[in-house]
Phi, psi and omega in degrees: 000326183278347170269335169265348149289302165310333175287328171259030165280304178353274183287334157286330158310313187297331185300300190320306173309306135020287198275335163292320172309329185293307185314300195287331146327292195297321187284311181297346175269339177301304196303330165261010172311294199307348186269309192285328179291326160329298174302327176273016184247320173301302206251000174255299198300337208222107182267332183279144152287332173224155158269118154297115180251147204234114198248135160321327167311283207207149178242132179255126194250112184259093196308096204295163210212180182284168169297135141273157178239349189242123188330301200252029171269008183312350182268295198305321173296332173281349179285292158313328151312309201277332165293316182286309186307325164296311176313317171299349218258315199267339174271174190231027175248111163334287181321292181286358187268314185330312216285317181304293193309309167300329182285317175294347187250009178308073190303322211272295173322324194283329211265346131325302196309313194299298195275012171277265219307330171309312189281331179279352170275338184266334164262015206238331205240137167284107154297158162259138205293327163315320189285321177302296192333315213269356182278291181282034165253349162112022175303177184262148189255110158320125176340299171313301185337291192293328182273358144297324167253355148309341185245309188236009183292119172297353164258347171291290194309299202298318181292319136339307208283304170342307187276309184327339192310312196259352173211169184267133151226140172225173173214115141297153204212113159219136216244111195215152128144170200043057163055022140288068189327124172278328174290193209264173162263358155318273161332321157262014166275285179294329174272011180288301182302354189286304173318320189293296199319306188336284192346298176295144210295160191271137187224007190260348190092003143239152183318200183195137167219097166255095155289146189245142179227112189299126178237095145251138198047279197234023203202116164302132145192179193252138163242138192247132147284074180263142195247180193218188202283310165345317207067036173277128174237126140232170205235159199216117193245126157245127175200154215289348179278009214341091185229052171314334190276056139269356170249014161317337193255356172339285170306342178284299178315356181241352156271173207279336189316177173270083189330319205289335191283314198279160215273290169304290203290305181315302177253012137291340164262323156328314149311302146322283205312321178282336163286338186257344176235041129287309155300282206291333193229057172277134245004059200224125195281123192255127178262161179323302183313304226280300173293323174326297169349299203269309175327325196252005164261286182332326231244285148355295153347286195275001163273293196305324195280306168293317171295352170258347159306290193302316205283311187283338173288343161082035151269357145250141159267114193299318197285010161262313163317307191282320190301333194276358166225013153280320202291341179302296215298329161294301165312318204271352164263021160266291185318323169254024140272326184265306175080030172282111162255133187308301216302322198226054153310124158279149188262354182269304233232110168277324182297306175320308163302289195325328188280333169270339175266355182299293197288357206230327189008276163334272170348314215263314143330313173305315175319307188304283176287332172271296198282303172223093188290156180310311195278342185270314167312324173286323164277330172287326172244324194277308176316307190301286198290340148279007176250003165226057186013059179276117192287136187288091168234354168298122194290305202287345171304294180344299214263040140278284220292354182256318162309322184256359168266013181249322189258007178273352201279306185284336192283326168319315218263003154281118172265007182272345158303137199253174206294346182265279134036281194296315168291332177290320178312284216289006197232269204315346175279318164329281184331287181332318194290316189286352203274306191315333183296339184262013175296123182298000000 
């Protein structure tokens, strides 16, 4: 009996070996699938180096780069743009900028690249062992990630450092998509300045180079900036999806229209989306988010592109841009919450207000406590305009912050509220008072 036991302990370890070798078979033949397609779709299908996108602003050149073929290395691919892309950008020996420029459409170069900067980031950076896992499973490079290994990966740092004799470099992040600035207002704090430095003309006798690293909707990729001694500026887009024509609908997109209305843009991107997920996701089953996905990076793209054009032509200020669309973004969710318009507040007549928050009460309160609780008002909005004391001219804000301090003046005056109902008041009457001081 102990022997016919030991003989199926036997066989079962080995069947157990068995399938891991089959497993680990099966994942190294998916990778070089991904590899060898990779190569052809970079270096067979794509005879130009670049596309021109042709903007009323500025014409941008977009730089064909290897394919990504696996969902989450895009930080890693952008990171490997910008090491082959600067070299090619800076050197001035033919032969090697030839050599740089093959090497950005290279499988064989990124999947070098890759796994160096993986390892030197999983022995270099303290991590949690979940975040290790997720590194060498081929997980995605995290925000920290990347700007750690932009500052100390040794071939990022020695080419930086190199390049610094002849150029000013800085680096910036602008963070967009489901029709938001995604960042911090820290963050659009620092890329309004990166631009205003940019702007300004060179008196040291060197070049500029700022990269910006794009987080839009679900996918990293660079938009690169170069000034010449000259002050000639040009823009440089790398990015691992190579999809210029999505900005073929560009110009539809800088009008006021509803994109989601327009006709042309819906089946130009519909297009898109169904050419990608016909290559890309074959025998993978696709749910709705997924396609929404690719729709709101198409959609996102071509905004994020126009809003950041505008911010270097100095027709917008982003730290004005973001303020000015949480406060959109409130009104319109009092307003289709409430059905109150704002528009037709009296600004005289308070007897006029009282009847309407008289007639709304219930309502207006739920808003208050449920929809936009007081810590949400304080942190999205009230902290952003005081910290960078943005004065307050949107008509419809005015007359919110003048409707709910007429209706907290009356609802204080209930005595019959219980302690929490009385603190969202004695909280949201703070705001109100500090939001008023930034009233024009």
């Amino acid at each position: 009996m102990l022997l016919e036991h030991q003989s199926s302990n036997k066989e079962i370890n080995e069947n157990q070996e068995k399938e891991k070798n089959n497993e680990t078979k099966k994942i190294l033949l998916n990778l070089i699938n991904e590899i060898i397609i990779g190569t052809f779709s970079s270096n067979e299908e794509i005879k130009e180096s670049y596309s021109l996108i042709k903007t009323k602003y500025y014409n941008i050149k977009q730089y064909y780069t290897y394919n990504q073929n696996i969902g989450y290395l895009c930080g890693f691919h952008s990171l490997f743009n910008i090491y082959y892309f600067i070299q090619y950008l800076t050197s001035k020996d033919l032969t090697q900028k030839n050599i740089y420029l093959y090497n950005l459409k290279n499988a064989w170069s990124f999947w070098t690249f890759y796994r160096e900067s993986r390892d030197y980031l999983i022995s270099n950076l303290s991590l949690e062992k979940s975040a290790i896992e997720s590194l060498r499973n081929e997980g995605p490079l995290e925000r920290y990630q990347f700007i750690f290994l932009l500052n100390n990966f040794p071939k990022m740092k020695k080419l930086l450092n190199e390049i610094k004799l002849e150029y000013d470099i800085s680096f910036t992040k602008f963070l967009y998509g489901f029709n938001i600035f995604n960042g911090t207002l820290e963050e659009g704090i620092d890329f309004q300045n990166k631009i205003s430095e940019f702007n300004i003309d060179n008196n040291n006798n060197k070049k500029k180079i700022l990269i910006i690293l794009l987080g839009i909707v679900n996918h990293w990729n660079i938009l690169l900036l170069h000034k010449n001694k000259e002050n000639n500026m040009d823009m440089y887009l790398l990015d691992s999806r190579n999809s210029p024509e999505i900005f073929d609908m560009f110009e539809l997109y800088e009008k006021k229209e509803n994109i989601n209305n327009n006709v042309m843009i819906r089946k130009a991107r519909d297009e898109y989306v169904n050419k990608i997920m016909k290559k890309k996701i074959k025998n993978k089953k696709i749910n709705e988010w997924y396609v929404k996905l690719w729709k709101e990076w198409y959609d996102s793209m071509n905004i994020s592109l126009g809003i950041i054009l505008k911010v270097i032509k100095k027709e917008i200020n982003l730290i004005n841009y973001i303020i000015h669309n949480k406060i959109k973004i409130l009104i319109n969710n009092f307003t289709s919450k409430t059905n109150i318009d704002l528009n037709e507040l009296n600004k005289n007549s308070d007897d006029i207000n009282i009847n309407i928050i008289n007639n709304n009460k219930e309502i207006i309160f739920k808003f208050l406590k449920e929809d936009y609780h007081p810590a949400v008002v304080k942190d999205e909005l009230l902290y952003d305009i005081s910290k960078v004391k943005y004065t307050i001219e949107e008509k419809e804000l005015i007359s919110w912050i003048r409707l709910i301090k007429l209706f907290l003046n009356i609802y204080k005056q209930n005595k019959n509220l219980d302690e929490i109902d009385r603190d969202i008041i004695i909280r949201y009457d703070d705001i109100i008072n500090n939001l008023s001081i930034y009233i024009k």
